[in-house]
Every structure is written in C-alpha cells, then in structure tokens.
C-alpha positions, 0 to 999 in steps of 0.5 A, spaced: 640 612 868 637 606 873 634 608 879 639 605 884 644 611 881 638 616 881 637 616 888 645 617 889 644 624 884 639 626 888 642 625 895 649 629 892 643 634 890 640 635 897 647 634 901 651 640 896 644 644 894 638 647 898 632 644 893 627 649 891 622 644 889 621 636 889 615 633 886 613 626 883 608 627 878 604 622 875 604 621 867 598 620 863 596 618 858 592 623 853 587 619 851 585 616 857 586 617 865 591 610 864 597 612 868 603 611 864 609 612 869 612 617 874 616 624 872 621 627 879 622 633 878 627 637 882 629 644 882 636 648 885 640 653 885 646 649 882 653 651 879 649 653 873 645 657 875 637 655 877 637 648 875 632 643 873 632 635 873 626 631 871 627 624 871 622 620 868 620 612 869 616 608 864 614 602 861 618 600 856 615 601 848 614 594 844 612 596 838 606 598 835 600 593 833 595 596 827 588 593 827 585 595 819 577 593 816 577 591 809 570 593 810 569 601 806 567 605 811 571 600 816 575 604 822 582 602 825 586 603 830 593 602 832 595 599 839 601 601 842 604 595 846 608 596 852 611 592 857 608 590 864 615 588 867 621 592 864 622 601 865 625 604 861 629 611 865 631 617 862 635 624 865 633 631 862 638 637 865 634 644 865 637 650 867 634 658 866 637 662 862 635 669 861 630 671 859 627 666 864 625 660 860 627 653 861 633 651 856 637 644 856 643 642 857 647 639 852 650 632 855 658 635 851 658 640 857 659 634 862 664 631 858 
C-alpha cells in the first residue's frame, strides 16, 4: 500500500471510528541502535471487533553480500544491502479474538 493511500485509510478510520490508540514506532535493528524504518499503529473498535493496523516503512531489501577469509580460523560476515532511496510499505490487519490475543486477518475476507 503506497503512503498516499495510507493516509486516506487513516483519515476514513478516524472519520467512521474513534481510535483507541495511534503510534509511530520507530524499528530498530537487533544488532546495532541503526533505525531501519517506521511502524504506525492503529487500534479501534471497527466492524470486526477491536482492530489493529500496523503499517510499516522501510528501506527496500537489495540482496545480501557475504564477506568469507580463506584463512583457518577466519571469521565472515554477510552484509545486508538495502537502499538509500527506495521503501518498501506493507499493511498487517489484526483483530482481537477471544481469548484477547491478536489474531490476522486473512486478505479473502476483503474480497
């Protein structure tokens, strides 16, 4: 989903539903402190139930480069190459269901 149409969704959300909670949430990387992309979240009371979007921005994913030593004893490392202009968006649609954990929608039941 491209922002432009992110933001439309969330102004129909915030029209129709009263939010019970809105955040940005920044996503690191396990390793290091670097900051890898963004993650909103949104929560309402929607005609499922109590739901929950979580839209996530980051960079798009190049490849991975592996660095190897011929050495005995040489350590490696693989590098993971990402972009420095292009993101990548996805959408993840929760609701609560009974047993009050967070369960996904499946993308059939918009169709």
């Amino acid at each position: 989903m491209k922002p432009d149409r992110w933001q439309e969704v969330k102004e129909t959300i915030h029209r129709q539903y009263d939010v019970e909670y809105e955040e940005v949430e920044d996503m690191k990387n396990p390793i290091g402190e670097t900051i890898l992309g963004s993650m909103e979240v949104l929560e309402f009371e929607g005609p499922l139930g109590f739901m929950r979007l979580e839209y996530s921005s980051k960079p798009r994913h190049l490849g991975r480069k592996v660095h190897t030593s011929a050495r005995i004893g040489g350590e490696g490392y693989e590098e993971v190459l990402l972009s420095k202009d292009e993101m990548s968006h996805f959408l993840k649609v929760f609701r609560l269901n009974d047993d009050d954990e967070w369960e996904e929608v499946k993308s059939s039941l918009f169709e």
